[in-house]
Backbone as ProteinMPNN parsed JSONL, in Angstrom:
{"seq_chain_A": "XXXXXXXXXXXXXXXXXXXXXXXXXXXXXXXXXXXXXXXXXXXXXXXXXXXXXXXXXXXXXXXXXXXXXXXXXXXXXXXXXXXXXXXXXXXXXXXXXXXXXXXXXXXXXXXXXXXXXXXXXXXXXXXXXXXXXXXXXXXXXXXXXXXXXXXXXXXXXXXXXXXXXXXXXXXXXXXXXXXXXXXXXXXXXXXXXXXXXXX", "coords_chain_A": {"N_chain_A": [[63.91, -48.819, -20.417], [61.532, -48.566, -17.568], [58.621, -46.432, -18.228], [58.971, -43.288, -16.281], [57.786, -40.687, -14.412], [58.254, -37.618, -12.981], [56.858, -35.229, -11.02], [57.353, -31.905, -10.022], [57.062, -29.088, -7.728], [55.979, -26.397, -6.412], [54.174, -25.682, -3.389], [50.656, -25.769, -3.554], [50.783, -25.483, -6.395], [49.617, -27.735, -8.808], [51.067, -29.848, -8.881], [50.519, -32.49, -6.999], [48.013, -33.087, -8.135], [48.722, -33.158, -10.743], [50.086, -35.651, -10.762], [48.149, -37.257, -9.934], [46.565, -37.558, -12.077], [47.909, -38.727, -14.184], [48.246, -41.445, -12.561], [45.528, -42.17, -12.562], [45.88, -42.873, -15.506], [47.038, -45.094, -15.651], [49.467, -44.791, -14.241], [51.831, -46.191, -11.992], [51.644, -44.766, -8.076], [54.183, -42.765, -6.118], [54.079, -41.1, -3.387], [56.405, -38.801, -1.557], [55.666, -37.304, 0.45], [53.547, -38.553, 1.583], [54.815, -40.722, 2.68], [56.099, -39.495, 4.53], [54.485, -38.644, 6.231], [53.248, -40.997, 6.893], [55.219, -42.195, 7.973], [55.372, -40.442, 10.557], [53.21, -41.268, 11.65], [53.949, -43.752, 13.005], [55.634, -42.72, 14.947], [54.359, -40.615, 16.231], [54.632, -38.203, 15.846], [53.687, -34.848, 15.276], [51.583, -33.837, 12.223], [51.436, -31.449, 11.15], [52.26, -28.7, 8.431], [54.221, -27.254, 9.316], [55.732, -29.399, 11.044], [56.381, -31.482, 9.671], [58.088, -30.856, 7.471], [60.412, -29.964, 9.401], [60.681, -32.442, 10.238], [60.881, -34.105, 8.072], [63.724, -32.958, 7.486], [65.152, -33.424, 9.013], [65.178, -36.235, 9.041], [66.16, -36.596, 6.363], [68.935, -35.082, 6.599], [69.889, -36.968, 8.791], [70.333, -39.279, 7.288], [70.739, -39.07, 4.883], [70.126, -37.027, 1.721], [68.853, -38.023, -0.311], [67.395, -39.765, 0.886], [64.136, -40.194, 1.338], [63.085, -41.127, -1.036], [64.662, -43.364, -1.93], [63.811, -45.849, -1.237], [61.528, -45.887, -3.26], [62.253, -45.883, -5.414], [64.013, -49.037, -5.834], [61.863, -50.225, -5.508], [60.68, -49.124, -8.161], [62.473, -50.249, -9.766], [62.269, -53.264, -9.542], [59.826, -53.778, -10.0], [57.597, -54.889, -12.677], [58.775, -55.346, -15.881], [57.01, -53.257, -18.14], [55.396, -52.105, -16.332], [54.566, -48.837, -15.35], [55.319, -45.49, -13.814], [54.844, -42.993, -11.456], [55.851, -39.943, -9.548], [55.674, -37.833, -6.983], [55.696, -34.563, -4.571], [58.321, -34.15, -4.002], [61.342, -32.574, -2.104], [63.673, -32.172, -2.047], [66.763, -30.89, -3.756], [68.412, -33.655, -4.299], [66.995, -35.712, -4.298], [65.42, -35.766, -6.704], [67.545, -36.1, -8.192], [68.324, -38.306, -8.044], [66.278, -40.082, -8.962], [66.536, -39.263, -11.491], [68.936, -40.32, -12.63], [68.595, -43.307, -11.387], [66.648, -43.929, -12.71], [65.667, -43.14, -14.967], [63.954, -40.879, -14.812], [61.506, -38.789, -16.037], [61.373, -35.399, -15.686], [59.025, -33.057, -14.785], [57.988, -29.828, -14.408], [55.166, -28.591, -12.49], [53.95, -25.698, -12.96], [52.725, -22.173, -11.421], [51.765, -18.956, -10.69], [52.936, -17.514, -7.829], [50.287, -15.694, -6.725], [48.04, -16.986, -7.581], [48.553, -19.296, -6.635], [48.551, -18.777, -4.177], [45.711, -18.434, -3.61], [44.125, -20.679, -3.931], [44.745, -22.183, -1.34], [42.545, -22.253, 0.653], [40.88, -23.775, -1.02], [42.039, -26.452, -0.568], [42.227, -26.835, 2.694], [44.344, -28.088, 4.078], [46.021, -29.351, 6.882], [47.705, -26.65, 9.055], [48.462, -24.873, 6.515], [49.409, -22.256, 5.345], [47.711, -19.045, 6.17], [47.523, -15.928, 5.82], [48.86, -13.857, 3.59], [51.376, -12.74, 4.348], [52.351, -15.202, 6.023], [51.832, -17.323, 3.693], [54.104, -15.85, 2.165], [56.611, -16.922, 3.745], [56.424, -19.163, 3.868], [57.401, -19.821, 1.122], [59.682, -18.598, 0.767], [61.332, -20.22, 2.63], [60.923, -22.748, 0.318], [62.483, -21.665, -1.222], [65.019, -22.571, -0.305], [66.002, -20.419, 1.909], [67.499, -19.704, 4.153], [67.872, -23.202, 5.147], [69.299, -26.059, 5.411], [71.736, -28.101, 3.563], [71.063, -30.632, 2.94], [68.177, -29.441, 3.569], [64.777, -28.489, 2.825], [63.903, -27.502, -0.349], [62.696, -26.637, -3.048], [62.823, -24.499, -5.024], [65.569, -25.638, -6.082], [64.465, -27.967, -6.959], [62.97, -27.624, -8.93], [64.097, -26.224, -10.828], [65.599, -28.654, -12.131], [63.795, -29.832, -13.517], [62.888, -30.929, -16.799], [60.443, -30.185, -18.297], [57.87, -28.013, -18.385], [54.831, -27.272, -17.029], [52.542, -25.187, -17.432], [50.127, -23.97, -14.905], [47.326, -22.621, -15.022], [44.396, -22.487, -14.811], [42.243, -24.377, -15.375], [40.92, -27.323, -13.643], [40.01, -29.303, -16.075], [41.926, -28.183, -18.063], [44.206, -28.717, -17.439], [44.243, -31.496, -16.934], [44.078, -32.053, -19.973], [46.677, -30.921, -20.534], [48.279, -32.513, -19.29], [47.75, -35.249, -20.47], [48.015, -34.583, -23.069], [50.643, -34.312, -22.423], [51.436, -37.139, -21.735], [51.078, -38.746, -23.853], [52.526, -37.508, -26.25], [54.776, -38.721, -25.427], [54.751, -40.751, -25.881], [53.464, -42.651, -23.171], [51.025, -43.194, -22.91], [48.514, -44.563, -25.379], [46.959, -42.394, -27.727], [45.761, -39.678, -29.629], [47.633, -37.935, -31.858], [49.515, -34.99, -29.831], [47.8, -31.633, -30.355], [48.874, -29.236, -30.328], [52.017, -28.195, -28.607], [53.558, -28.231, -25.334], [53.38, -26.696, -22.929]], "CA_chain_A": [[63.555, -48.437, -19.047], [60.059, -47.883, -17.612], [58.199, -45.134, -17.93], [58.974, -42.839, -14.881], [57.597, -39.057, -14.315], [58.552, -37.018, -11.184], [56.149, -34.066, -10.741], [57.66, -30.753, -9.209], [56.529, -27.689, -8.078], [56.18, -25.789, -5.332], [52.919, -25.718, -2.88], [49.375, -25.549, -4.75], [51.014, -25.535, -8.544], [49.073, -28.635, -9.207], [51.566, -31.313, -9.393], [50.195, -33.947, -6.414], [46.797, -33.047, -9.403], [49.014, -34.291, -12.146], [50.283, -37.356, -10.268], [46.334, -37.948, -9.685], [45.702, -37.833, -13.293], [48.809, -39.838, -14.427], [47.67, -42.384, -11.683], [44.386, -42.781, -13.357], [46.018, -43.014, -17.032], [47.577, -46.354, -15.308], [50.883, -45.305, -13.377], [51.282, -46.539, -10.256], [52.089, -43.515, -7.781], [54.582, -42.768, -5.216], [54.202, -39.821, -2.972], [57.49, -38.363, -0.745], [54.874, -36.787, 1.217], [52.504, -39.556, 1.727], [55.79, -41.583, 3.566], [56.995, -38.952, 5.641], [52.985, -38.932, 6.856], [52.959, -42.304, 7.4], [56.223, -42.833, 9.31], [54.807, -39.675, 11.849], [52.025, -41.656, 12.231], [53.752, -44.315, 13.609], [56.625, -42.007, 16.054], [53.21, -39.914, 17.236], [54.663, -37.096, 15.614], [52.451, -33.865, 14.774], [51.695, -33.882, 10.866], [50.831, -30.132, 10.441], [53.013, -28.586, 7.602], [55.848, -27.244, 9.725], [56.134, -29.892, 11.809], [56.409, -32.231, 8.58], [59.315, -29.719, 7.229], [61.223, -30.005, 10.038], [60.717, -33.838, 10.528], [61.821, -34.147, 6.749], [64.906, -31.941, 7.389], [65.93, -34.331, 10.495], [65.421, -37.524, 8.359], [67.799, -36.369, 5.396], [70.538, -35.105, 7.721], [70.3, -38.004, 9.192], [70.364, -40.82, 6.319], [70.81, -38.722, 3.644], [69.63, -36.283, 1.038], [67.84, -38.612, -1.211], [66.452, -41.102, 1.557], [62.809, -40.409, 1.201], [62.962, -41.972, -2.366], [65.659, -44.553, -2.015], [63.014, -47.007, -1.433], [60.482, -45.907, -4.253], [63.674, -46.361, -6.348], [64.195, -49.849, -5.179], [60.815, -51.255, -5.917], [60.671, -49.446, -9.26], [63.458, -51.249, -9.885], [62.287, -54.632, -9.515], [58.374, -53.899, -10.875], [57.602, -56.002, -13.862], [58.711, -54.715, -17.127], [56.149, -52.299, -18.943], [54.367, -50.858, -15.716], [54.531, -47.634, -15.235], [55.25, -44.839, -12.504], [54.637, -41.192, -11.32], [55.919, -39.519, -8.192], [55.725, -36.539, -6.345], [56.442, -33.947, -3.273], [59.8, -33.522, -3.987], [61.7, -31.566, -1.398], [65.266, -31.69, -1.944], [67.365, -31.463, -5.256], [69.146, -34.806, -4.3], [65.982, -36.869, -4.314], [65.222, -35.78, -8.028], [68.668, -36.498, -9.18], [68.645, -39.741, -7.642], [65.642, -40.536, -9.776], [66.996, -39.289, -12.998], [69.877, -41.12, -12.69], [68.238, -44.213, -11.496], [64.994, -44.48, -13.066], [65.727, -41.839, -16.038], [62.789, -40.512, -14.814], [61.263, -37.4, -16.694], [61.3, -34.156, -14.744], [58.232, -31.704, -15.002], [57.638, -28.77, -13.674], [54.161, -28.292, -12.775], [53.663, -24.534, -12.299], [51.212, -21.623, -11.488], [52.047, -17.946, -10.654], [52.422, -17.007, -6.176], [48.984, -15.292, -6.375], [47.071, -17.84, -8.105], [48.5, -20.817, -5.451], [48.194, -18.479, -2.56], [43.998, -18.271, -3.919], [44.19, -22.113, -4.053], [45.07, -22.723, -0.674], [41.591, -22.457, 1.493], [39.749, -25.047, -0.924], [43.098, -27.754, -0.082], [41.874, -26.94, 3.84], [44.978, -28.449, 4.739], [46.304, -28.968, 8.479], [49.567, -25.766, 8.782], [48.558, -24.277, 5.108], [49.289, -20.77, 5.714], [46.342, -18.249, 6.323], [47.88, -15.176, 4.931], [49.519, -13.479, 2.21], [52.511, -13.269, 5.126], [52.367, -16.554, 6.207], [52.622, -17.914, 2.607], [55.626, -15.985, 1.647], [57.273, -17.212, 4.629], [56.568, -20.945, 3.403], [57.739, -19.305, 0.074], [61.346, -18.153, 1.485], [61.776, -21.734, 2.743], [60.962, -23.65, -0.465], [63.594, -21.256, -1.951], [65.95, -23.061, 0.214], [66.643, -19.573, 2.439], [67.825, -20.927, 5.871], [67.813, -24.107, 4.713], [70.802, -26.629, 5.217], [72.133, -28.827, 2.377], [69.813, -31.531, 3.322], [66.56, -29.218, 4.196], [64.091, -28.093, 2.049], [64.566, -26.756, -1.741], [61.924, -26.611, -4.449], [63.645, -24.36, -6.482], [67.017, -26.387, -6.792], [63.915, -29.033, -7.907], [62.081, -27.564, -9.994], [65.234, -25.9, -11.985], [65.873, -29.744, -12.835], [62.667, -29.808, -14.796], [62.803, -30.964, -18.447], [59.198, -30.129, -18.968], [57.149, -27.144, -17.837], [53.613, -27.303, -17.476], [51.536, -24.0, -16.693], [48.62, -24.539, -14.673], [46.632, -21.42, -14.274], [43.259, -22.938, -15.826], [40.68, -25.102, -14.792], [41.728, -28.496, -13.796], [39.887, -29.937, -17.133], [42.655, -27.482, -18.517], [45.495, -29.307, -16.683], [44.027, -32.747, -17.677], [44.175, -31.76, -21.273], [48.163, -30.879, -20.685], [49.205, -34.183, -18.892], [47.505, -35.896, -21.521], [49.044, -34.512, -24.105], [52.463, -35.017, -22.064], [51.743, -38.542, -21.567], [50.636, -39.351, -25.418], [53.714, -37.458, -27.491], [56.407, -39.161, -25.147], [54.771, -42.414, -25.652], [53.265, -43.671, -22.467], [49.703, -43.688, -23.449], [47.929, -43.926, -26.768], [45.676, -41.449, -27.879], [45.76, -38.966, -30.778], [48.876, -36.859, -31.604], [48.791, -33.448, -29.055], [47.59, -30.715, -31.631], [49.807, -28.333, -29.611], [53.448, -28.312, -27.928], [53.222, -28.719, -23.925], [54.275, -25.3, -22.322]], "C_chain_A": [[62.044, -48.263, -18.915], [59.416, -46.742, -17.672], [58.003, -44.253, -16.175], [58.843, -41.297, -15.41], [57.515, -38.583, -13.33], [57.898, -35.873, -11.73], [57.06, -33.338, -9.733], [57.117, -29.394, -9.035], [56.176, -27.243, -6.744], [54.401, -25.54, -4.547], [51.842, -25.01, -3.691], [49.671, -25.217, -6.183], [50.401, -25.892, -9.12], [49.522, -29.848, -9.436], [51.062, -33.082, -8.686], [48.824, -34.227, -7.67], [47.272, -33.531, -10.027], [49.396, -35.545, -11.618], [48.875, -38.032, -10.163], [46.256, -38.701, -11.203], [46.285, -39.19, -13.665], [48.269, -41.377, -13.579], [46.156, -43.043, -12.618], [44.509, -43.171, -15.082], [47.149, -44.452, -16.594], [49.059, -46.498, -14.631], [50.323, -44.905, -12.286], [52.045, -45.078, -9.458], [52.976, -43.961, -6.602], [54.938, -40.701, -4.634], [55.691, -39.771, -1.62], [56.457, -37.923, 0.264], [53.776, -37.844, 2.111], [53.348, -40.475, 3.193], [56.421, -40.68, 4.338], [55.475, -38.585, 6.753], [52.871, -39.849, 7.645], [53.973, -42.582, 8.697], [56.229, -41.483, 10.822], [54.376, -40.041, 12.389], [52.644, -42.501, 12.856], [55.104, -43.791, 14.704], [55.254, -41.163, 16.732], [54.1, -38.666, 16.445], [53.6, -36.3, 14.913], [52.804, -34.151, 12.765], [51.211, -32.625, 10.481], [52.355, -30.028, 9.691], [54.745, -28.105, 8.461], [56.284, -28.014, 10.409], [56.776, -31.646, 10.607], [57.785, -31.859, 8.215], [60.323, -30.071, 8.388], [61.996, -31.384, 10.461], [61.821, -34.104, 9.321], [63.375, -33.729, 6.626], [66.22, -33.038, 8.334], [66.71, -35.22, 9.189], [66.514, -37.321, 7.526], [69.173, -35.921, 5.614], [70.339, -36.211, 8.081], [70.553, -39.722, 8.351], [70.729, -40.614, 5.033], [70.035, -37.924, 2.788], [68.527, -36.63, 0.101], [67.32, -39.749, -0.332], [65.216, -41.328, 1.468], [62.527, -41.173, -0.449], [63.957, -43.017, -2.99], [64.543, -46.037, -2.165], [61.823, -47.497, -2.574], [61.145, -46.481, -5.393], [64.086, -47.907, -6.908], [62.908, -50.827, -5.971], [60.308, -50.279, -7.451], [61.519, -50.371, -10.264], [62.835, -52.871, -10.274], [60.711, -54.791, -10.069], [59.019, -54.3, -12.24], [57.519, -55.218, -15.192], [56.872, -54.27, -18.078], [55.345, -51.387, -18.041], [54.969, -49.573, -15.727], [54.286, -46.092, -13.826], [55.07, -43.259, -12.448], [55.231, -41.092, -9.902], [56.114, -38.408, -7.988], [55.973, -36.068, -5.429], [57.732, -34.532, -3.131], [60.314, -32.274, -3.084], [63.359, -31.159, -1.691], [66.061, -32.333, -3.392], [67.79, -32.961, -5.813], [67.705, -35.979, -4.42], [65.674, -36.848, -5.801], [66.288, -35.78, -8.772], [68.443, -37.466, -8.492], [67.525, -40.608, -8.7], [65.575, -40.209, -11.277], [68.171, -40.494, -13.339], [69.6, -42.998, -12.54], [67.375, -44.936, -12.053], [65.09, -44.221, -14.471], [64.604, -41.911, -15.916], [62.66, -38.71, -15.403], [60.858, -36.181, -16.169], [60.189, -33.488, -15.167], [57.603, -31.269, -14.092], [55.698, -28.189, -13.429], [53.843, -26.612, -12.017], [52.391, -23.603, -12.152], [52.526, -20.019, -10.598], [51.619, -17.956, -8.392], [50.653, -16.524, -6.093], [47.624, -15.97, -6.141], [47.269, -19.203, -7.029], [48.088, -19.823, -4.291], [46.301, -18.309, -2.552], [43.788, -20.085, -3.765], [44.275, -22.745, -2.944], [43.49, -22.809, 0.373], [40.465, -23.591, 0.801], [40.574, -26.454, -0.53], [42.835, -27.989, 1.352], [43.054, -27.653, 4.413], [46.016, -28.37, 5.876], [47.894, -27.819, 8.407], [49.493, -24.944, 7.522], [48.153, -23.029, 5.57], [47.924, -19.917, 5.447], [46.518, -16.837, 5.686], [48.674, -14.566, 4.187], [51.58, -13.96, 2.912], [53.126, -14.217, 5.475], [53.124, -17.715, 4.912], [53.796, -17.456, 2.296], [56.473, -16.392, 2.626], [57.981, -18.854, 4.483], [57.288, -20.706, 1.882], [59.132, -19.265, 0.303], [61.543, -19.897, 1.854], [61.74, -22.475, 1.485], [61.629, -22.797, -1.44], [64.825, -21.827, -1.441], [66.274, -21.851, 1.353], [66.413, -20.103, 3.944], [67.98, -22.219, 5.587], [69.144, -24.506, 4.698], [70.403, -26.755, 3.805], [71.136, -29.283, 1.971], [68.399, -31.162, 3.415], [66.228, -28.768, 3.104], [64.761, -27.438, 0.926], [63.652, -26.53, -2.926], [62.575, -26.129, -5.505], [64.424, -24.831, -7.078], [66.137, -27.431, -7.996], [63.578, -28.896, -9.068], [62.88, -27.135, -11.28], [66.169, -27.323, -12.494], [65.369, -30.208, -13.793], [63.107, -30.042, -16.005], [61.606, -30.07, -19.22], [58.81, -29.055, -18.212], [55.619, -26.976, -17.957], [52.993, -26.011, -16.874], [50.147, -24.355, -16.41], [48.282, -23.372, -13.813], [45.151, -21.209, -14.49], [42.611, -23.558, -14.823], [41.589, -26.609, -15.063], [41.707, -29.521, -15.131], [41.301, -29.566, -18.222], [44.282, -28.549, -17.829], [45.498, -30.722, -16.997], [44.343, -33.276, -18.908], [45.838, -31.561, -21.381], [49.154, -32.008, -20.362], [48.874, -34.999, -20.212], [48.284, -35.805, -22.781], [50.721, -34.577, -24.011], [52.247, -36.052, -22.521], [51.749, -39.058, -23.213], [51.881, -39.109, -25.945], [54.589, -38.046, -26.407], [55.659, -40.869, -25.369], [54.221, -43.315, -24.8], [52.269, -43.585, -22.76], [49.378, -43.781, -24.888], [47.119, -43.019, -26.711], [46.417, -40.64, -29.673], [47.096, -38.426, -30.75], [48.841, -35.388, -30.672], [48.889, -32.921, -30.584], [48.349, -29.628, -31.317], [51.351, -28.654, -28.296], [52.825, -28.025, -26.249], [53.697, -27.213, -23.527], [54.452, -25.531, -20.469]], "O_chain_A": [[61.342, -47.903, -19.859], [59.881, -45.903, -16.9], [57.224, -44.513, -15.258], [59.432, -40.767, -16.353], [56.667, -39.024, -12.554], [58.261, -35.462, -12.832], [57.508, -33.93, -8.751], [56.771, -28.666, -9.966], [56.138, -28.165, -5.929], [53.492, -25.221, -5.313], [51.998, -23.974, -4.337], [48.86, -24.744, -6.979], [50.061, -25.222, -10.095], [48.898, -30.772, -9.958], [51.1, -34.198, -9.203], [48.623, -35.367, -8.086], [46.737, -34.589, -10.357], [48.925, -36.548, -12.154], [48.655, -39.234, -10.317], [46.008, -39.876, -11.474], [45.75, -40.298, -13.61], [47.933, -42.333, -14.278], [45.969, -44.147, -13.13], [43.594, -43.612, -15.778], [48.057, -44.699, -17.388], [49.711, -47.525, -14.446], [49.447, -44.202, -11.781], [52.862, -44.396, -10.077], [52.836, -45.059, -6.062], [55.528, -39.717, -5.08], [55.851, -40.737, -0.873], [56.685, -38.607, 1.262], [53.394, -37.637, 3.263], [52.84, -40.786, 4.27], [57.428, -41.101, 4.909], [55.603, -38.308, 7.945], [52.511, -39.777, 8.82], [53.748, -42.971, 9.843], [56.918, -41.602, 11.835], [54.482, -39.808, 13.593], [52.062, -42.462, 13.94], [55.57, -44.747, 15.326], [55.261, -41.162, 17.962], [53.8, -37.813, 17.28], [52.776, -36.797, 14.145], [53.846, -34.51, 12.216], [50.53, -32.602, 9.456], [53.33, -30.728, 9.963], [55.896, -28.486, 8.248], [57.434, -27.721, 10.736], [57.457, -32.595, 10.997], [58.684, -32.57, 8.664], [61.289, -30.653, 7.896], [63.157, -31.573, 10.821], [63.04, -34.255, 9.408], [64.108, -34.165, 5.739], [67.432, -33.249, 8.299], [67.806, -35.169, 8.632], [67.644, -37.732, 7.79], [70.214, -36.243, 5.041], [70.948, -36.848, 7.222], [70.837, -40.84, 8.783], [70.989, -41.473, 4.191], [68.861, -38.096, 3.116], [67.581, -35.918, -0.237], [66.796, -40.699, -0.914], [64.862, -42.507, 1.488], [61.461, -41.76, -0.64], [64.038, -43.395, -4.158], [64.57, -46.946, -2.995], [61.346, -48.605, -2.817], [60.713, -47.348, -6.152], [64.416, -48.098, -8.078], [63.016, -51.788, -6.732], [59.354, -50.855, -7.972], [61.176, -51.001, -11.265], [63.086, -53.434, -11.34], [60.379, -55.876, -10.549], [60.138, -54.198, -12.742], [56.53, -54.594, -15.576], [55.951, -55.006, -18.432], [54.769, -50.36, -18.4], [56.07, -49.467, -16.265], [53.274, -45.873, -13.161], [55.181, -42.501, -13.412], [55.131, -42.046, -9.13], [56.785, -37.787, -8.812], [56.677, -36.843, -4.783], [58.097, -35.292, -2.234], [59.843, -31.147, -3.24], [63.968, -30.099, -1.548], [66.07, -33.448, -3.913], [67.695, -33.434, -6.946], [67.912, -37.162, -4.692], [65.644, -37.976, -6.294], [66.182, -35.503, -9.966], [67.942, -36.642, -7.728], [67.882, -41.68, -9.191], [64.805, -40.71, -12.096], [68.113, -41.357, -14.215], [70.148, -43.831, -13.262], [67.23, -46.157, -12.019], [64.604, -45.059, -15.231], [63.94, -42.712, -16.574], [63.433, -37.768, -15.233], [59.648, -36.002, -16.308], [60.39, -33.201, -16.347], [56.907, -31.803, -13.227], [55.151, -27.453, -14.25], [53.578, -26.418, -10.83], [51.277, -23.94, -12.553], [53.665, -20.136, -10.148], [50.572, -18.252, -7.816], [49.901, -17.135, -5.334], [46.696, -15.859, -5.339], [46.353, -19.953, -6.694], [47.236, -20.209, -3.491], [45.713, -18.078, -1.496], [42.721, -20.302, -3.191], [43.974, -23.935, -3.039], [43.536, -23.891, 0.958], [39.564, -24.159, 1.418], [39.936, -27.459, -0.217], [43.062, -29.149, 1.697], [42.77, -27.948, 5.574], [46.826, -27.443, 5.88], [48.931, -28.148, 7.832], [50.48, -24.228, 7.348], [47.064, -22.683, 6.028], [47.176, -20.211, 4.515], [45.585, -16.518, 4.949], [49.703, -15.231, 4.308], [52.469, -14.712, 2.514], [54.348, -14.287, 5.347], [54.114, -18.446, 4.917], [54.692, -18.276, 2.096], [57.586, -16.096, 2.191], [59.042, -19.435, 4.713], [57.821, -21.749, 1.504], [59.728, -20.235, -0.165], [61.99, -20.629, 0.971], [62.808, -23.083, 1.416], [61.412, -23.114, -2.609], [65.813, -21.599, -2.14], [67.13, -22.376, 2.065], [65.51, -20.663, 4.567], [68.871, -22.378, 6.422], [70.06, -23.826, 4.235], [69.557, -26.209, 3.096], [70.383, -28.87, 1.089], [67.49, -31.991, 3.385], [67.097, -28.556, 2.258], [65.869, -26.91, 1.015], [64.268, -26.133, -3.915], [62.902, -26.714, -6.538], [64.459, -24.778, -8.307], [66.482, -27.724, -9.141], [63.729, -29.639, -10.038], [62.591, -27.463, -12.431], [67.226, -27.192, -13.111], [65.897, -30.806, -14.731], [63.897, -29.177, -16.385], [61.693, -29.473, -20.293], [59.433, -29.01, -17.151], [55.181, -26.533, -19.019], [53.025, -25.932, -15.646], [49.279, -24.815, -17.152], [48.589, -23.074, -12.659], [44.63, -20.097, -14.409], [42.497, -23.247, -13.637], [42.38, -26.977, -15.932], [42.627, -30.278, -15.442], [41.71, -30.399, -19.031], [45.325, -28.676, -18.47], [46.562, -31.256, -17.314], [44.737, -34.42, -19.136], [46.339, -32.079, -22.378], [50.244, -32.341, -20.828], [49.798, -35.356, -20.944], [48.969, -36.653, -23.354], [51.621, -34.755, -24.831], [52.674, -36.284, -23.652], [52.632, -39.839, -23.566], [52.568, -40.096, -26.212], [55.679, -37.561, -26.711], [56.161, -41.922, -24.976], [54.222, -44.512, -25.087], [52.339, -44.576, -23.487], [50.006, -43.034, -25.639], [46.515, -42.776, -25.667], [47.253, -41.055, -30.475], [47.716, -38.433, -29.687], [47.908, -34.654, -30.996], [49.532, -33.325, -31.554], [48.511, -28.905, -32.3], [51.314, -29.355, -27.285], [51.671, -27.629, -26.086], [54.641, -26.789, -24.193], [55.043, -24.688, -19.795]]}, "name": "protein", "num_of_chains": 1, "seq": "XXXXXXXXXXXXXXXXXXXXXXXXXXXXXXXXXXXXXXXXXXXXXXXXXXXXXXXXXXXXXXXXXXXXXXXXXXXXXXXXXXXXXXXXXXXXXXXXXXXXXXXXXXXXXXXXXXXXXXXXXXXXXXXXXXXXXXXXXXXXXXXXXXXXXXXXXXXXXXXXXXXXXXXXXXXXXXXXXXXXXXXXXXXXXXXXXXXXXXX"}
């Protein structure tokens, strides 16, 4: 099979960061987030974060639980033996079993402690990213699934799929240094042996 790695983790962890890196260590990327962007852009819908959330929530009631990555699925599928993939913004359990099962893609968890993402969020400047402490746990309670259909939002169901756990409470050189040493002991890059186990 090809090398496939699904990043999870719950707002500012660092995982769209490890899909970056991975991306630059030669897999090609696919963001869940990126395509529920794109297809706003062309309905005119708003793209701030709750209006994203809610869009997302429609779409998978309406097509299904794993639809936002049916298609990433699809064309890993048919890419040319040996490339290599990453993907990320994962919202709902069923999208990251659909890519174990189809891809045997490798689950990890990219984490970081509430305090340390809710400090993280004014250099991301991004449009809906909660303003305070309130605000975030609110987006917090949702990506626990609470209110949440079947279909709507879930991080935790995701991230408790995880194989791998990466802690990222460091400096991004620090987070660089941990993908790396993912990517090397499973095999998809060369480099040295890691000198330490992945946490």
């Amino acid at each position: 099979m090809k090398p496939v790695i699904a990043f999870v983790g719950y707002v500012t962890s660092g995982k769209d960061r490890a899909a970056e890196i991975a991306q630059d260590r030669g897999f090609a990327l696919f963001s869940g987030g990126d395509l529920l962007r794109s297809i706003a852009d062309e309905l005119g819908i708003p793209k701030d974060r709750d209006s994203l959330i809610r869009y997302g929530n429609l779409y998978r009631r309406r097509f299904g639980s794993d639809i936002i990555f049916r298609g990433a699925v699809q064309e890993i599928k048919a890419a040319p033996e040996g490339s290599k993939h990453v993907l990320h913004s994962f919202r709902n359990p069923a999208e990251v079993e659909l890519v174990q099962k189809e891809l045997g893609a490798l689950v990890v968890e990219v984490w970081a402690p509430p305090e340390v993402r809710f400090q993280r969020m004014p250099d991301r400047n991004k449009e809906g990213d909660p303003k305070t402490w309130e605000a975030f746990q609110r987006l917090e309670d949702i990506d626990h699934g609470i209110g949440q259909e079947l279909s709507g939002q879930n991080i935790a169901e995701c991230v408790a799929l995880a194989e791998v756990v990466i802690r990222n409470e460091g400096t991004l050189r620090d987070l660089e240094g941990k993908i790396d040493e993912l990517l090397i002991s499973r095999g998809f890059i060369e480099g040295n042996p890691p000198r330490k186990e992945v946490h």
